[in-house]
N, C-alpha and C positions, 0 to 999 in steps of 0.2 A: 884565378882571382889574384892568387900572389903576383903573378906579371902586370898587372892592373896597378896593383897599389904599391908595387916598386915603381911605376914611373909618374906616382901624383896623382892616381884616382881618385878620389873622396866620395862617399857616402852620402846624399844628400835625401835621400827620400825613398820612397816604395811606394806601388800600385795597391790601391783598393780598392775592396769594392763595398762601400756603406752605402746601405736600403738601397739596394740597387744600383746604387750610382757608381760606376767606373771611375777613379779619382786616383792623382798623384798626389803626393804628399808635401812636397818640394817647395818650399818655404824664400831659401834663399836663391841666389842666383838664377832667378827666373828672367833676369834684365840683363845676364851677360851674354853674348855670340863667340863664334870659332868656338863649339866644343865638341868632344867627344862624349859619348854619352854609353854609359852599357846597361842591361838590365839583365841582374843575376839574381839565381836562387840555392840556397844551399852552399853556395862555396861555388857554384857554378856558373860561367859565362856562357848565357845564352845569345845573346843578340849584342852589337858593337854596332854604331851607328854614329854620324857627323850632322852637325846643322851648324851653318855660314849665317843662321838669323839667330834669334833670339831662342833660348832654352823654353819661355812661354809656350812660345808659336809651335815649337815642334814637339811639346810634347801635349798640345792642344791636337796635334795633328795624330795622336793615337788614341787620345780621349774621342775626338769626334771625327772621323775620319773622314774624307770627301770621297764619292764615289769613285774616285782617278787616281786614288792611293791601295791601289793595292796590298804594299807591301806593311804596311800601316792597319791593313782589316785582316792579314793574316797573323803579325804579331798580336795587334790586341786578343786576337780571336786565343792563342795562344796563353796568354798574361791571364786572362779569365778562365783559361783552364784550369790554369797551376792554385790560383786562387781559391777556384771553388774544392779544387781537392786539397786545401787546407797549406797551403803552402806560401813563403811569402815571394815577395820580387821585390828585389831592391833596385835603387837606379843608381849608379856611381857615375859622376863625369870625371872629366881632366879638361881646363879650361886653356886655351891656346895663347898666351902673351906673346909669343913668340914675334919680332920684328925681322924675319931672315927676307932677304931681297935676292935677287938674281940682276943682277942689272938694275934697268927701272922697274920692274916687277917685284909685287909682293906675294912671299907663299905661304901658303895657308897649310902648319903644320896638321893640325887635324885632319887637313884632307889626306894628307901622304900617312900620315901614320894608322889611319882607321885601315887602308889596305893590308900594309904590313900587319896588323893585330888579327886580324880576321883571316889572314893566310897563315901567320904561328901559332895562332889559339885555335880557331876554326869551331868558334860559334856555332850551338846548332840550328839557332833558326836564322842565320846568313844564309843568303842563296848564292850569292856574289863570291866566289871563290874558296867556297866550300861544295864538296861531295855531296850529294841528298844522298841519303839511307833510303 
């Protein structure tokens, strides 16, 4: 988590689950795009994730999953674990200002850096360039 919030994480919310209902908590920055996103517990990075749309939509996309998200029904599946055995999940982003160009091309810091985080941290419910146990 420390690697997280030395390079600008922030804290914005956690998952829950009130009267049943599966819900984030995430108040702000629900209108920004290019972010990283992690969801941790305990001090613990589990999962490291990127979305190029809106923070809303993608994290609407763990709330109500579409049948074509896989990887989306097995984190949530996951989050409700930790949950029901009393635990919490926080969500931390780091949002991308970044204006870096290549030529005429624009790059999209969050995309290159969610690899790099996920191969020096190694997330355990990353599938993507992490070891399964």
């Amino acid at each position: 988590m420390k690697k997280l919030k030395n390079i600008g994480f922030i804290k914005v919310g956690e998952w829950k689950i009130i009267d049943d209902y599966f819900a984030h908590t995430i108040e702000e920055y629900l209108a920004e795009k290019k972010i990283l996103y992690s969801f941790v517990s305990e001090n613990d990075v589990l999962y490291i994730g990127k979305t190029t749309n809106y923070l809303k939509s993608r994290m609407s996309g763990y709330k109500n999953p579409h049948s074509s998200q896989k990887t989306n029904f097995r984190v949530k599946a996951k989050i409700i674990e930790l949950l029901n055995s009393g635990n919490q999940v926080s969500i931390y982003i780091l949002i991308d200002r970044t204006e870096f160009k290549f030529g005429d091309y624009s790059l999209c810091l969050a995309s290159g850096l969610e690899d790099t985080l996920i191969a020096d941290i190694k997330p355990k419910w990353n599938d993507r360039g992490v070891l399964k146990s």
